[in-house]
N, C-alpha and C positions, 0 to 999 in steps of 0.2 A: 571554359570552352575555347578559350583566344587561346590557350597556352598547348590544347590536345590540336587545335587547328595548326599552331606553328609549328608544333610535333612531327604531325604525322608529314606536313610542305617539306620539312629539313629532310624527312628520311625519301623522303620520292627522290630529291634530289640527290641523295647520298647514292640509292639504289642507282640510279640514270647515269651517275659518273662513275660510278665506281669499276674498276677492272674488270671482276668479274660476270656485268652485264653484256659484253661482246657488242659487236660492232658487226655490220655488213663488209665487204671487203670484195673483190674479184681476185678468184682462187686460179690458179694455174699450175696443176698438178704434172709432172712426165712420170711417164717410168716405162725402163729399155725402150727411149726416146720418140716415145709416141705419147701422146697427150691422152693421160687418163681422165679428167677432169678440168672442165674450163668452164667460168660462170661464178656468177654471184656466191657468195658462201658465208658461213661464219666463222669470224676471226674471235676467240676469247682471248684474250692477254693473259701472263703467267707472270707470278713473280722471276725478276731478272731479265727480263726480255723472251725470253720463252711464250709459246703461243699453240692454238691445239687450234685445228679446221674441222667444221662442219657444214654437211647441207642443212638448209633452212626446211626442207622436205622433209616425213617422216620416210627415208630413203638413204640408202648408204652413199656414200660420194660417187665413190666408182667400184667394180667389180665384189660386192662385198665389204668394201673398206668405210665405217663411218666416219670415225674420226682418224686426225693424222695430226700429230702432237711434235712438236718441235723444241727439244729441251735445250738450253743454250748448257755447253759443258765446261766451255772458256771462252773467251774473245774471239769472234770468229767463227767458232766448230761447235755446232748444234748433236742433238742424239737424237735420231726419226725413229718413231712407230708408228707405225697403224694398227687401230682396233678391231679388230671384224666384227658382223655382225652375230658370231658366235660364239665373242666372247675373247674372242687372242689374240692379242699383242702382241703384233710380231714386230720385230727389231729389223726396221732397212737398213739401218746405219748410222755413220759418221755422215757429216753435211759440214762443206764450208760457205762461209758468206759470199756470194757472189762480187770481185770486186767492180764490175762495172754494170751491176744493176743492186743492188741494197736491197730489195723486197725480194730477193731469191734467196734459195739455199742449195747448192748441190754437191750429192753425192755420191756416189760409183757411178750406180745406174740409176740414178732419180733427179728430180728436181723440182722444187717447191717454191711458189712464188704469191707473197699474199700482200695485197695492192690495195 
């Protein structure tokens, strides 16, 4: 019984830390420079520094869009999508690091900020 109790302690723990349990975060979405999205949200972490937003709502972020997944592609330069809610991945772009704020990413016409 001690040995299924400190079983299942380790795995809570394991779940609670681990990457893919996501975090709260304040979301700060633009796009063609008006603020689609501002507000509490979910950060998941990806392997390599890569990371994907959601609302904590059963509700798209903004217009349609659930998730918005930010793929690191080198040092610096991310690759954006957004999911819609029917299913498409649509490709925004190329995103560089922001160099005088580090929780941003931006793109042509977007920008993505997660705090």
């Amino acid at each position: 019984m001690r040995i299924l109790f400190i079983s299942v302690a380790l795995l809570f723990v394991l779940v609670q830390n681990s990457p893919a349990a996501g975090k709260t975060v304040t979301c700060e979405i633009y796009s063609g420079g008006t603020v689609a999205f501002k507000g509490k949200c979910q950060y998941l972490p990806e392997a390599g520094g890569s990371f994907s937003l959601s609302n904590f709502k059963e509700k798209p972020l903004f217009e349609g869009v659930e998730i918005v997944s930010v793929t690191i592609v080198e040092k610096g330069v991310a690759e954006v999508r957004g999911l819609t809610s029917n299913g498409n991945n649509s490709r925004w772009g190329e995103a560089t690091r922001s160099p005088t704020d580090k929780a941003c990413w931006v793109g042509a016409d977007f920008k993505i900020c997660a705090r």
